[in-house]
C-alpha positions as CSV (number, residue, x, y, z in Angstrom):
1,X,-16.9,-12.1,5.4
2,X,-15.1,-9.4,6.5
3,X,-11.2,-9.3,5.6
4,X,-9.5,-6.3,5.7
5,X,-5.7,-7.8,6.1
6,X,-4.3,-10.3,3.4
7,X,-0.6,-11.4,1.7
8,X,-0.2,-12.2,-2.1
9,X,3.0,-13.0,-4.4
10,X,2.5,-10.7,-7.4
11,X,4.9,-11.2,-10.7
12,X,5.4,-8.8,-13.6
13,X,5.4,-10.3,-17.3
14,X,9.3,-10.5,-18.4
15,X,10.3,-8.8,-21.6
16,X,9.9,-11.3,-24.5
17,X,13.4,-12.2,-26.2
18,X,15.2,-10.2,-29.2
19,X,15.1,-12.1,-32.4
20,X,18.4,-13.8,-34.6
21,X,17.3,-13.4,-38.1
22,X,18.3,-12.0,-41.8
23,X,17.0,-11.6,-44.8
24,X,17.9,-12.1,-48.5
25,X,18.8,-9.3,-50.3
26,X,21.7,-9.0,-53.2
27,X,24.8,-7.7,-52.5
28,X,23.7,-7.6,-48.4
29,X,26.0,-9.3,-46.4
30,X,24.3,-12.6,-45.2
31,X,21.2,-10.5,-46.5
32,X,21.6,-8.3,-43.3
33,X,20.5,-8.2,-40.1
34,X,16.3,-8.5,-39.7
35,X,15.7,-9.7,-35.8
36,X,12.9,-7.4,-34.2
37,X,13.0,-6.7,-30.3
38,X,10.7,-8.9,-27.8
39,X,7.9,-6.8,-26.5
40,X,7.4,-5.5,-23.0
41,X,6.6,-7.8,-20.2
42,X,2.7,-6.9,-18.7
43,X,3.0,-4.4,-15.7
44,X,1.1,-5.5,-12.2
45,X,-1.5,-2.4,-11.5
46,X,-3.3,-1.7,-8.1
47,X,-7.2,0.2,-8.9
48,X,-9.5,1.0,-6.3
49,X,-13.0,-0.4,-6.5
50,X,-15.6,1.7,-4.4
51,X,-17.7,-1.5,-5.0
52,X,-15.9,-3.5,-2.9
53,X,-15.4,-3.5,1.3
54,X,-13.1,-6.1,2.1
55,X,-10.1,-8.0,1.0
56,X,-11.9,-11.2,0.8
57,X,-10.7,-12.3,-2.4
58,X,-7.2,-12.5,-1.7
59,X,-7.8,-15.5,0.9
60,X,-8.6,-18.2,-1.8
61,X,-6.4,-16.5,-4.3
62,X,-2.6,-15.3,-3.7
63,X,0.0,-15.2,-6.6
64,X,-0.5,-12.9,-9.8
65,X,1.5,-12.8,-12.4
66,X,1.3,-10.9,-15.9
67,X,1.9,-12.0,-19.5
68,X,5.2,-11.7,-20.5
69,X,6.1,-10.2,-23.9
70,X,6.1,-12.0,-26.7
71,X,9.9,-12.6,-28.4
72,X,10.9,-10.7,-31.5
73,X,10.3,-12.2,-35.5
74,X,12.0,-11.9,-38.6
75,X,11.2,-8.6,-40.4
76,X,12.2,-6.5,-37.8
77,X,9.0,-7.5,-36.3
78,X,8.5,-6.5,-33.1
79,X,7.3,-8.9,-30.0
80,X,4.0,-8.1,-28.6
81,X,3.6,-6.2,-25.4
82,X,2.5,-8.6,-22.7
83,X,-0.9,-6.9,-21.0
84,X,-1.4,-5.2,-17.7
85,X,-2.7,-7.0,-14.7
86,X,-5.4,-5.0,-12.9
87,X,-5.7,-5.7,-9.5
88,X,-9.5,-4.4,-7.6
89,X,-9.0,-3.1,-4.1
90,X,-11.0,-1.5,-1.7
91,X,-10.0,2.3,-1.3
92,X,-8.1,3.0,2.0
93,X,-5.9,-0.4,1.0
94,X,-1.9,0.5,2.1
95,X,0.4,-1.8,0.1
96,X,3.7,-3.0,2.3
97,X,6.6,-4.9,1.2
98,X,6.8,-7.7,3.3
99,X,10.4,-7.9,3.9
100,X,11.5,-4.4,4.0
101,X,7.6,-3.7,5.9
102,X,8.1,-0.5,3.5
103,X,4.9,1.1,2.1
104,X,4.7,1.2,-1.7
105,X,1.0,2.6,-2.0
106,X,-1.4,3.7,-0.2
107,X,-4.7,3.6,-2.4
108,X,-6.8,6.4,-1.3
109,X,-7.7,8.0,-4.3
110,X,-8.5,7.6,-7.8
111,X,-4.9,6.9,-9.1
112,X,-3.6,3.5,-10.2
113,X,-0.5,2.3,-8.9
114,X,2.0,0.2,-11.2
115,X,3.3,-2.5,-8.3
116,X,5.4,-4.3,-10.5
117,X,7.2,-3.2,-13.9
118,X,7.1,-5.6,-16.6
119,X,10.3,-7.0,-18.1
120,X,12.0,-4.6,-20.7
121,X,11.9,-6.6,-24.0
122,X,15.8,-8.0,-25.7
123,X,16.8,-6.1,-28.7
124,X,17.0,-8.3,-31.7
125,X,20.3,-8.6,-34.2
126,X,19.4,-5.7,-35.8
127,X,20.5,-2.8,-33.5
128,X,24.2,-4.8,-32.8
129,X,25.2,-4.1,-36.7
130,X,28.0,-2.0,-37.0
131,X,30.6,-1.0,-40.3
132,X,32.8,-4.1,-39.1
133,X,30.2,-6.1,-37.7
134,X,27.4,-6.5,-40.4
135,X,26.6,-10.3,-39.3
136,X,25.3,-9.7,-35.7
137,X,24.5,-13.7,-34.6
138,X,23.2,-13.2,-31.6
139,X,20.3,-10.5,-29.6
140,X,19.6,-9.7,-26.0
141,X,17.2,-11.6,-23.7
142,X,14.1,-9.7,-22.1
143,X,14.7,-8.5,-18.8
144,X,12.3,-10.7,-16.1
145,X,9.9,-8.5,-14.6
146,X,9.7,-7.5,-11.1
147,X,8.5,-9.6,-8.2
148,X,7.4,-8.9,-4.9
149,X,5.8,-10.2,-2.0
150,X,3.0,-7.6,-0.8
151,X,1.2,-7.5,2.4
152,X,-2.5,-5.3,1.8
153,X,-4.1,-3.6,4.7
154,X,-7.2,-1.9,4.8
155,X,-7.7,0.9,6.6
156,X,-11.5,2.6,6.6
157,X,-11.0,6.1,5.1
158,X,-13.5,7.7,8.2
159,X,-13.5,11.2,9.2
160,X,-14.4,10.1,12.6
161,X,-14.3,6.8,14.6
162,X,-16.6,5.6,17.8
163,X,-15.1,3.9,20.3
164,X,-15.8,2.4,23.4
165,X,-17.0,-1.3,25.2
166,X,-19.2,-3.1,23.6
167,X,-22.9,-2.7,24.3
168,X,-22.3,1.4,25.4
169,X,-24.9,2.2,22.2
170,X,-22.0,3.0,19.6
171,X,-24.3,1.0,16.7
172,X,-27.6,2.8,18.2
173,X,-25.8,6.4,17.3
174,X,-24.4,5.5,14.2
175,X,-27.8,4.4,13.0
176,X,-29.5,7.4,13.9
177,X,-27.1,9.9,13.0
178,X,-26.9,8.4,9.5
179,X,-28.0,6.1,6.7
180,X,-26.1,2.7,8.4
181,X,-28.0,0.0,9.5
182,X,-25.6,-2.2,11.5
183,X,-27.4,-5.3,13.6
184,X,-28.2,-3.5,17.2
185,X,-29.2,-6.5,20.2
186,X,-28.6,-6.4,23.6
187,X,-25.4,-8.5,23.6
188,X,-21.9,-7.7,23.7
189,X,-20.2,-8.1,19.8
190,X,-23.2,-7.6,17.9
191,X,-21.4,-5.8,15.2
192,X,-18.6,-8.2,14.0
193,X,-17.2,-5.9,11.3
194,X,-16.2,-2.2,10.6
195,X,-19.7,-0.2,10.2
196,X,-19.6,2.7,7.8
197,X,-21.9,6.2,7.8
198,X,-22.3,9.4,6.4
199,X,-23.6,12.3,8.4
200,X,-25.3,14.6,6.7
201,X,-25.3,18.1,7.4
202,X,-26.9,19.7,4.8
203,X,-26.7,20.4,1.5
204,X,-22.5,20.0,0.3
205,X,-22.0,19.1,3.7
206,X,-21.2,15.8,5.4
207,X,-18.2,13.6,7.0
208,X,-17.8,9.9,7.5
209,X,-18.3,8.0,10.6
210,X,-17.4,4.8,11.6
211,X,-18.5,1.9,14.2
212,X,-15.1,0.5,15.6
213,X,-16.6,-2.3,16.8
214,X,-15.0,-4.9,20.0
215,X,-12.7,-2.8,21.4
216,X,-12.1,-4.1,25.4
217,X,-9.2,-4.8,27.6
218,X,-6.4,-6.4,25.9
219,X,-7.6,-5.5,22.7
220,X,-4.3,-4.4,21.0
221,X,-2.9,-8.5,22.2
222,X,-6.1,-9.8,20.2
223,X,-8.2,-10.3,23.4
224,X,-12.0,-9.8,21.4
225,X,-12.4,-8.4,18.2
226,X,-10.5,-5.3,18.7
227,X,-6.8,-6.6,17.6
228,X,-8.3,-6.9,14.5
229,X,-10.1,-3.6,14.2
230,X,-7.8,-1.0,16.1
231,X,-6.1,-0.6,12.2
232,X,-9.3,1.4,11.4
233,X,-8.7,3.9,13.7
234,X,-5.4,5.1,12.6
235,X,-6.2,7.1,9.9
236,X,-9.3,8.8,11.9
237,X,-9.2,12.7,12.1
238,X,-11.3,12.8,15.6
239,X,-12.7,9.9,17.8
240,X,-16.1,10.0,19.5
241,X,-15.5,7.8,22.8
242,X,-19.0,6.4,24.1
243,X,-19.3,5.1,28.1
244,X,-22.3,3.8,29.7
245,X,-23.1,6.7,32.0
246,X,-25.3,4.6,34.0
247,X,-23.1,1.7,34.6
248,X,-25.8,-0.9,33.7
249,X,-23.3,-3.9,32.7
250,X,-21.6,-3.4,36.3
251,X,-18.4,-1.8,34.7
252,X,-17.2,2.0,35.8
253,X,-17.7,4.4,32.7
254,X,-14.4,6.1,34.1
255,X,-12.3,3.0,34.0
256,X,-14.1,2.1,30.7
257,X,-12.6,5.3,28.9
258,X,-9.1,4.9,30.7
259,X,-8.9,0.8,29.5
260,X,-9.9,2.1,26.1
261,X,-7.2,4.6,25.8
262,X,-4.7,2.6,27.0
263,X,-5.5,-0.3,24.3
264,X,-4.8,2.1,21.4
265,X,-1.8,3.6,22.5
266,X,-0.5,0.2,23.3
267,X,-1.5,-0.7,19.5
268,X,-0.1,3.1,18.3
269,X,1.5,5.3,20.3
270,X,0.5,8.2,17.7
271,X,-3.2,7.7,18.6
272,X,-2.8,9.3,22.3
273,X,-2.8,12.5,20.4
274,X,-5.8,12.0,18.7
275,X,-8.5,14.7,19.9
276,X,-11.5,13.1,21.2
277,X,-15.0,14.0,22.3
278,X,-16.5,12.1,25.4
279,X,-20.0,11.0,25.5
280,X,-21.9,9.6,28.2
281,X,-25.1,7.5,26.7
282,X,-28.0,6.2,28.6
283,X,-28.8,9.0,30.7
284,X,-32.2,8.2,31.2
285,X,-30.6,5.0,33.1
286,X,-28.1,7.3,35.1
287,X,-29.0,8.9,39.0
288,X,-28.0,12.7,38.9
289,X,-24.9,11.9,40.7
290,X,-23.5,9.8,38.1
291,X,-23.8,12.4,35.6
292,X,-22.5,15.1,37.8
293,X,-19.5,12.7,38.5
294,X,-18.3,12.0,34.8
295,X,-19.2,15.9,33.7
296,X,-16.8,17.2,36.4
297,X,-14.1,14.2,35.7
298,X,-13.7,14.9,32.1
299,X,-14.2,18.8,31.4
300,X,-11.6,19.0,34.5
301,X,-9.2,16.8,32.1
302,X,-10.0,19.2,28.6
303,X,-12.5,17.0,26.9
304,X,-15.6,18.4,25.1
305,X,-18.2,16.0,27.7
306,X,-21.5,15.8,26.1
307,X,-24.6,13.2,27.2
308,X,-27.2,11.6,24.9
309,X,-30.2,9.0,24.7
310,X,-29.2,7.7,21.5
311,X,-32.5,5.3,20.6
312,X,-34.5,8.5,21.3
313,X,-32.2,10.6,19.5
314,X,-31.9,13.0,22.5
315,X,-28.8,15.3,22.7
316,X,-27.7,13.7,19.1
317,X,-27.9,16.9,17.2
318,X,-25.4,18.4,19.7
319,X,-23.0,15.8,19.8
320,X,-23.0,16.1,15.7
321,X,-22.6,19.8,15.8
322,X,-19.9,19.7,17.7
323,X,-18.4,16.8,15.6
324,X,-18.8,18.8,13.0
325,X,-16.9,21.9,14.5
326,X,-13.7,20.0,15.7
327,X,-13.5,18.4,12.3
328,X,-13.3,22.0,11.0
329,X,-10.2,22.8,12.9
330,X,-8.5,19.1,12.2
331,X,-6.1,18.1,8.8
332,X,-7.5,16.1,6.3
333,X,-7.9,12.0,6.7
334,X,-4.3,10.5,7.1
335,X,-2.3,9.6,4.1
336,X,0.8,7.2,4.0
337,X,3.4,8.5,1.9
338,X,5.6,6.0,-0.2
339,X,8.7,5.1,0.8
340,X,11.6,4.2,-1.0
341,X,13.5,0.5,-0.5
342,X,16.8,0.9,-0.1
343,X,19.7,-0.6,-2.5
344,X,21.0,-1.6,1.0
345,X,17.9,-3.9,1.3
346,X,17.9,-5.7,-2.1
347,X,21.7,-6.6,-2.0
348,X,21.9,-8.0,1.7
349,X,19.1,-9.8,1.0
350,X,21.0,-11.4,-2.1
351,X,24.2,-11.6,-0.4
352,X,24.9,-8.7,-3.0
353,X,26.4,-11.1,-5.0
354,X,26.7,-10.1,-8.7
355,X,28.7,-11.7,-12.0
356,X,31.0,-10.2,-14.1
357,X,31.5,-11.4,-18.1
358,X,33.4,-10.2,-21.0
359,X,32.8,-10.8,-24.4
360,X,34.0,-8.9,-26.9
361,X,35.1,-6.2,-25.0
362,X,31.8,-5.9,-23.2
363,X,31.5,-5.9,-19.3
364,X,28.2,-7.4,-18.2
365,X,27.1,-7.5,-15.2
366,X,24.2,-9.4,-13.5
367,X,22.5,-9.5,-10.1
368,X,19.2,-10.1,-8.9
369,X,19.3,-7.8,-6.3
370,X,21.5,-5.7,-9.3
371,X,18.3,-5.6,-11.6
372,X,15.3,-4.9,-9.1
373,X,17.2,-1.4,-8.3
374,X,17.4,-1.1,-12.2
375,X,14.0,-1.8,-12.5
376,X,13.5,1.0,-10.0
377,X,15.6,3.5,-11.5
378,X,14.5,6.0,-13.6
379,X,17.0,6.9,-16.8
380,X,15.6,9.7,-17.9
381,X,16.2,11.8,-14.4
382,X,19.7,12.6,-13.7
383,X,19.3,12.5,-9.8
384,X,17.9,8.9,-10.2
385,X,20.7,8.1,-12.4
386,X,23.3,9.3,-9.7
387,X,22.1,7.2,-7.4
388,X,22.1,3.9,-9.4
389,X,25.8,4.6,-9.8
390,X,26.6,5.7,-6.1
391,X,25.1,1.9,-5.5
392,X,27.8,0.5,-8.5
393,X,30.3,2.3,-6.8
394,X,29.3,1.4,-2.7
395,X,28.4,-2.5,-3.6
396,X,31.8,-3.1,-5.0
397,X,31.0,-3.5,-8.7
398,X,33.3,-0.5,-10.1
399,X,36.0,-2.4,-7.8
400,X,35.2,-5.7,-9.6
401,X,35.3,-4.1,-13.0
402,X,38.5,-2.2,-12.7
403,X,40.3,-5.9,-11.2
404,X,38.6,-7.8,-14.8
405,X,40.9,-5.1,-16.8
406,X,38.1,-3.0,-17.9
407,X,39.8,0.5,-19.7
408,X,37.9,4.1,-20.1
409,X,35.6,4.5,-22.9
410,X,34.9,0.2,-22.8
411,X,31.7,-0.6,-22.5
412,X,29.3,-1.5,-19.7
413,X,26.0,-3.6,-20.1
414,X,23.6,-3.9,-17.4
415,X,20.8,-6.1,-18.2
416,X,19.3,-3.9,-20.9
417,X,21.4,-0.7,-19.8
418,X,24.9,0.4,-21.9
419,X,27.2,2.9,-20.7
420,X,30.9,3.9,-21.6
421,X,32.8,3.1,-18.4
422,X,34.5,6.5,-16.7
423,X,36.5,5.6,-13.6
């Protein structure tokens, strides 16, 4: 079964707890503070698998979630680190959040992608002892790790893709150009998924091609197969468009290639300004006029017009040299860049609401929406760091603070992040 669109709930492991403990020692006050901290929650990780084609495992199963850390012990014993989750995709999968539709990952090469960070473990007793506080009675909570809902999308990672009605010979030329062996009849959808081949040029040299199958009219409204196959074309470098010179089905070649055009632009506007290289196939079907007509139509509009016999292989070669040529002159296969979510997102979908609590003399605050920008920040880069306290200042919370009494130099606890406040 071919899947190449699914949806899945995926939850990091939250940081184990810090620990409350002491131990006995002489002339220690309440034998002094012991508690370890709770270990990291277990990250969610995206890995491409070459082995795999489709997204078919995501249909029976949707919501991962990693271990969480394991709580601090006595001793100043550390919690155990919860494990990653791998997660197996095919390469070419793009990675959305489903509410903010924003891409996350797109996982076309080799590198793994961390989806969702695991819960930063509580620190145990043992860090809150100071000169006039040697009897710490209490430690921090883990953090919980983040959560998201995650739409996956494959798109084929193809140098170039064959369009055109079914039945014009697009499985015929795939097969004989390359190593594919996709199902060829004499009936419209014979090829009811994506078909994958690599041409061969010579030694060090090749590009991918791929079958696009089911693309008619209405195609980008679901009519056929095609809504659910136009996605593959997107990241294609160059498209090869094949008509039925002759006719044979009772359609017009010409209006063939103008139905087809208009079906991805209606799906993607970007894809009108994909180059593309006409072919008319069974010639030996096709009266002398015919050919002279579609020649003349589409070298008059700027397209390179070339004319086969794919099951006899004739006027192949040409078409692939010529492939080969464009490709030369084209960018490399499309990549989707990352995008950032904005803070904007996470508190209006929370109502930004956040609480305030002092105990002594510590502000903390708390927000859902509060602690997946957090969990996004990075404290180690000043830039990052500016940001996350534009978004304290912008969502009200340095307001709040200053209205609960709060005084330079007291301090300000985040989750799992302290500061000294500076108005």
């Amino acid at each position: 079964m071919f899947v190449d669109i699914a949806k899945i709930k995926i939850k990091a492991g939250d940081g184990g707890n810090g620990a409350v403990a002491f131990r006995r020692e002489k002339y220690v006050a309440s034998g002094g503070p012991e508690g370890g901290d709770g270990g990291k929650g277990g990250n969610i990780v995206f890995k491409v698998n070459d082995n795999l084609s489709t997204l078919a495992d995501f249909r029976y199963k949707r919501k991962y979630k990693a271990p969480n850390g394991e709580p601090g012990q006595g001793g100043n014993r550390n919690g155990k680190k919860g494990s990653d989750l791998i997660i197996e995709v095919p390469r070419g999968t793009v990675i959305r959040e489903v509410n903010s539709g924003k891409v996350m990952a797109d996982m076309s090469d080799n590198n793994e992608f961390i989806a969702a960070k695991g819960g930063r473990g509580g620190w145990g007793n043992s860090h809150f002892s100071t000169p006039t506080r040697q009897t710490p009675r209490f430690a921090k909570s883990g953090t919980p790790g983040e959560e998201w809902e995650v739409s996956l999308e494959l798109k084929l990672l193809a140098d170039v893709g064959l369009v055109g009605f079914p039945n014009v010979g697009k499985s015929t030329f795939i097969s004989v150009v390359s190593q594919a062996k996709p199902i060829i009849a004499d009936y419209h959808f014979t090829t009811l998924t994506p078909v994958l081949g690599v041409v061969s040029l010579g030694e060090g040299s090749s590009f991918v091609m791929a079958d696009i199958p089911g693309l008619i009219e209405g195609a980008s409204e679901g009519v056929g197969l095609g809504h659910e196959f136009l996605r593959h074309v997107e990241r294609c470098r160059l498209l090869v468009h094949i008509l039925d010179a002759a006719g044979s089905e009772g359609r017009d070649p010409i209006e063939d290639f103008n139905k087809i055009n208009a079906e991805l632009v209606k799906f993607n506007p970007e894809m009108a300004d994909l180059p593309q290289i006409v072919v008319g196939n069974k010639v030996d079907l096709a009266s002398d006029e015919q050919l002279e007509e579609l020649e003349k139509y589409f070298t008059e509009r700027g397209y390179e017009y070339y004319t086969m016999c794919a099951p006899i292989t004739e006027g192949t070669r040409e078409i692939i040299n010529a492939v080969a040529a464009k490709l030369a002159e084209l960018p490399p296969i499309k990549r989707y860049e990352s995008e950032d979510i904005p803070a904007e997102f996470f508190a209006k979908n929370n109502d930004g609401k956040f609480n305030i609590t002092v105990s002594d003399g510590i502000y903390s605050v708390e927000g859902e929406w509060l602690l997946k920008i957090l969990q996004r920040t990075d404290l180690d880069d000043y830039e990052s760091l500016q940001y996350f306290q534009r978004v304290l200042q912008s969502s009200g919370i340095i307001d709040a603070l200053i209205e609960k009494g709060i005084q330079e130099g007291d301090t300000v606890e985040i989750y799992d992040l302290e500061f000294d406040f500076v108005p």
